[in-house]
Residue frames relative to the residue before (quaternion, step in Angstrom):
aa qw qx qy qz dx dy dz
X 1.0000 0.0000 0.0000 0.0000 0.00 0.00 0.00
X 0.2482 0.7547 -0.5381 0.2816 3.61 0.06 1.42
X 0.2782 -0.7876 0.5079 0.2106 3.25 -0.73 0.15
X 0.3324 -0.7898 0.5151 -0.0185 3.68 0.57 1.93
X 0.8560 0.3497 0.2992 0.2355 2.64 0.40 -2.53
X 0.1926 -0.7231 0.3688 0.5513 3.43 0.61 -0.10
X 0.3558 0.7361 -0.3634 0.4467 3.44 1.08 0.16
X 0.7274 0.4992 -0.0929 0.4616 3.60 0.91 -0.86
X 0.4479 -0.7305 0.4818 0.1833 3.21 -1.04 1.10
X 0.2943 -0.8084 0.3208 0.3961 3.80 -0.55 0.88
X 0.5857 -0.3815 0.3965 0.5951 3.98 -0.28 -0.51
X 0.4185 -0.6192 0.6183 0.2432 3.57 -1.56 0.66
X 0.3309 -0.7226 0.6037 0.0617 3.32 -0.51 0.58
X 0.3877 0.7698 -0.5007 0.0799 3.70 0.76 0.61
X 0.3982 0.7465 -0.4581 0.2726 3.76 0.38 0.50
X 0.3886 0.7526 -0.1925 -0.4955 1.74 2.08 -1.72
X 0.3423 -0.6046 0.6858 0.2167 3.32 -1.65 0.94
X 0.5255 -0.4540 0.6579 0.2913 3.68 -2.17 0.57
X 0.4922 -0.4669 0.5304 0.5084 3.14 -1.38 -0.33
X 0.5081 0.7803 -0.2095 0.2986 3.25 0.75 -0.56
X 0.5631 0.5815 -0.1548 0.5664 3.10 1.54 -1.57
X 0.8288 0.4271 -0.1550 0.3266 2.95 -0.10 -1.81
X 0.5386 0.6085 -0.3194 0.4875 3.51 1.52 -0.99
X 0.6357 0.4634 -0.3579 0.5031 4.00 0.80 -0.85
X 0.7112 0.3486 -0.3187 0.5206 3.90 0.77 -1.31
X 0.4614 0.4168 -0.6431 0.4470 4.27 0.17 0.25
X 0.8783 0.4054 -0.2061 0.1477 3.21 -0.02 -1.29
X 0.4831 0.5607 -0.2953 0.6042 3.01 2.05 -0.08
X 0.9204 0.0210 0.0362 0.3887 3.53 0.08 -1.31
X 0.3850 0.7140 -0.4396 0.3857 3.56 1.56 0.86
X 0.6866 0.5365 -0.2988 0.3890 3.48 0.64 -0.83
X 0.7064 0.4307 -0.2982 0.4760 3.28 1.12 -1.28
X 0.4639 0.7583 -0.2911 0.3535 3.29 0.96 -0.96
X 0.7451 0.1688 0.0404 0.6440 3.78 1.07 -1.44
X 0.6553 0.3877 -0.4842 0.4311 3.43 0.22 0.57
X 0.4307 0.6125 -0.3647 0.5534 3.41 1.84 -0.96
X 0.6387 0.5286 -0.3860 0.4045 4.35 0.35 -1.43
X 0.7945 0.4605 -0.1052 0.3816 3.30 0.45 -2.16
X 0.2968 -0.7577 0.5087 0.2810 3.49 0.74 -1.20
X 0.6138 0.6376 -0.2936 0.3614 2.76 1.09 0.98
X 0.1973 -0.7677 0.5282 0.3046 3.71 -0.37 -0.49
X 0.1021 -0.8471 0.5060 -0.1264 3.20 -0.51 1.73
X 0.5037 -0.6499 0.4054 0.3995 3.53 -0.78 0.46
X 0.2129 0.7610 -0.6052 -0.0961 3.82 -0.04 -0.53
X 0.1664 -0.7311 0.6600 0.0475 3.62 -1.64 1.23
X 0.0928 -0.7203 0.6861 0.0417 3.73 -0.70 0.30
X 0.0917 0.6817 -0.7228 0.0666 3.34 -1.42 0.68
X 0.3798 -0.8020 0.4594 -0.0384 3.39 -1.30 1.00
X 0.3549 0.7707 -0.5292 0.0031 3.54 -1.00 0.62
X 0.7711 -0.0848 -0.1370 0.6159 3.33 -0.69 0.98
X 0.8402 -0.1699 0.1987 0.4751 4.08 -0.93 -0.82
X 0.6361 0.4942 -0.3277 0.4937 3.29 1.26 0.37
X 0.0224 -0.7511 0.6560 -0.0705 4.03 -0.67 1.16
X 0.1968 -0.7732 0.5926 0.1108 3.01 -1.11 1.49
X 0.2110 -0.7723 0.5776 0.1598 4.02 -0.83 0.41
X 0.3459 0.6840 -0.6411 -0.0384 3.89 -0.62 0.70
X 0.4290 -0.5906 0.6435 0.2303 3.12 -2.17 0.45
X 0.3046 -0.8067 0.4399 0.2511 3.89 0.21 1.43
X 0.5976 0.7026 -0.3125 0.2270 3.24 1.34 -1.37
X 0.7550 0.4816 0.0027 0.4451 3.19 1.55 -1.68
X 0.9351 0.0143 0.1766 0.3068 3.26 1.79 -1.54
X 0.3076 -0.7802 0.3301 0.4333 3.30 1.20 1.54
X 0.8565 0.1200 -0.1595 0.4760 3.45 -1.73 0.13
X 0.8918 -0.2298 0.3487 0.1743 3.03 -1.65 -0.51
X 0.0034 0.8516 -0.5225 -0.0418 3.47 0.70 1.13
X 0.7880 0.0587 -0.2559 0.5569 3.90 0.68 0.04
X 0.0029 0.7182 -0.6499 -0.2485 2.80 -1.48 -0.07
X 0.4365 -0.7206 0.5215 0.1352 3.79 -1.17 0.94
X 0.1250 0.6878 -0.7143 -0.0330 4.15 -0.39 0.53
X 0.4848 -0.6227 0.6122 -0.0493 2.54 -1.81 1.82
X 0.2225 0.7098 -0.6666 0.0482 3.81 -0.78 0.98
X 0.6400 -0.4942 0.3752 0.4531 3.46 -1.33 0.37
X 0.5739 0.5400 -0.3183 0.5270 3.80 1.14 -0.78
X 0.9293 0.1031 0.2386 0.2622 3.49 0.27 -1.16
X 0.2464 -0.7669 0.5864 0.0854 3.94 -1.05 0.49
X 0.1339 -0.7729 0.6100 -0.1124 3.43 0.23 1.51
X 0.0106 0.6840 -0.7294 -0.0063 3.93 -0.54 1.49
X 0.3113 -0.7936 0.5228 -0.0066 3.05 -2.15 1.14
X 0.0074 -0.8897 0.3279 0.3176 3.39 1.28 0.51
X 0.4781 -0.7410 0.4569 0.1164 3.89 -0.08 0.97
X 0.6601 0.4268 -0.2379 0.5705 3.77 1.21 -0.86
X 0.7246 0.4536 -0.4878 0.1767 3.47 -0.12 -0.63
X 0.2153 0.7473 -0.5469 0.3098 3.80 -1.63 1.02
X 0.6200 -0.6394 0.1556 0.4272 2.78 1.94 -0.02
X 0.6907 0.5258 -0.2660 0.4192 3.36 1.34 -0.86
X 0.7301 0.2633 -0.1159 0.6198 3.68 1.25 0.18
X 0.3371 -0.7041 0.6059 0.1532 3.19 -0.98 1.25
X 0.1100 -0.8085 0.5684 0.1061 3.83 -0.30 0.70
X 0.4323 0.8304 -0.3372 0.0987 3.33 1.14 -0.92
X 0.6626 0.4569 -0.2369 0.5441 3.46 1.05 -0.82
X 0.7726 0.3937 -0.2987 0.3987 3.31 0.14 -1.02
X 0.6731 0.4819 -0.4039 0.3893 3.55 1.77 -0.29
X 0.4599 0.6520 -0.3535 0.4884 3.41 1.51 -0.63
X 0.7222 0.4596 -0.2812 0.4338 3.86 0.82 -1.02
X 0.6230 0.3378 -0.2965 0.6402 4.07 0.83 -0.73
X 0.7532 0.2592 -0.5442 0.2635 3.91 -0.01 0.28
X 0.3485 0.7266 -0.3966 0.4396 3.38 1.72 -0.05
X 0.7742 0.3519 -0.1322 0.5092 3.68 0.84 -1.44
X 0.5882 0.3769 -0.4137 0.5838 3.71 0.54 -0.24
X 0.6299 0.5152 -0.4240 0.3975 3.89 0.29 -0.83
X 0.6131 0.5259 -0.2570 0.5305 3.82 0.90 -1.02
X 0.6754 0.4325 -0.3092 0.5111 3.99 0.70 -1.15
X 0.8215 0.4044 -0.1841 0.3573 3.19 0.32 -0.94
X 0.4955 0.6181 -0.3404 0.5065 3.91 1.56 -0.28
């Protein structure tokens, strides 16, 4: 339950997390979280402003390959890369897995 697509449902957000919140737990326990899934050891940045948290992996993907909007209701993901030149799929399948868990 994500919201890829406009087709897609966004995450519930019932704990409810701030943007804030969630911006401290990416940066604490996102990286390990998906490199631990993938085996791997990815870069991941995050950068914040008001209810809105961007996530990129420089190594893999210029700018901003997600971006995360924070409501008291909800966690609306945007996948920023897609157009063909970048397979995002995993790494999106892997942050709605972990935000779905934070936020439940």
């Amino acid at each position: 339950m994500y919201c890829k697509d406009i087709n897609m449902e966004p995450i519930k957000n019932v704990k409810p997390l701030s943007a804030e919140q969630l911006f401290d737990i990416l940066k604490k326990e996102f990286a390990e979280f998906i490199n631990t899934k993938l085996d791997s050891n990815l870069t991941i940045e995050y950068a914040h402003v008001a209810d809105i948290i961007n996530i990129s992996f420089p190594e893999v993907i210029e700018n901003a390959a997600f971006t995360v909007t924070v409501t008291e209701d909800e966690l609306v993901v945007s996948n920023n890369a897609t157009g063909g030149e970048y397979n995002t799929e995993l790494l999106e399948e892997n942050l709605i897995e972990f935000l779905t868990a934070q936020a439940g």
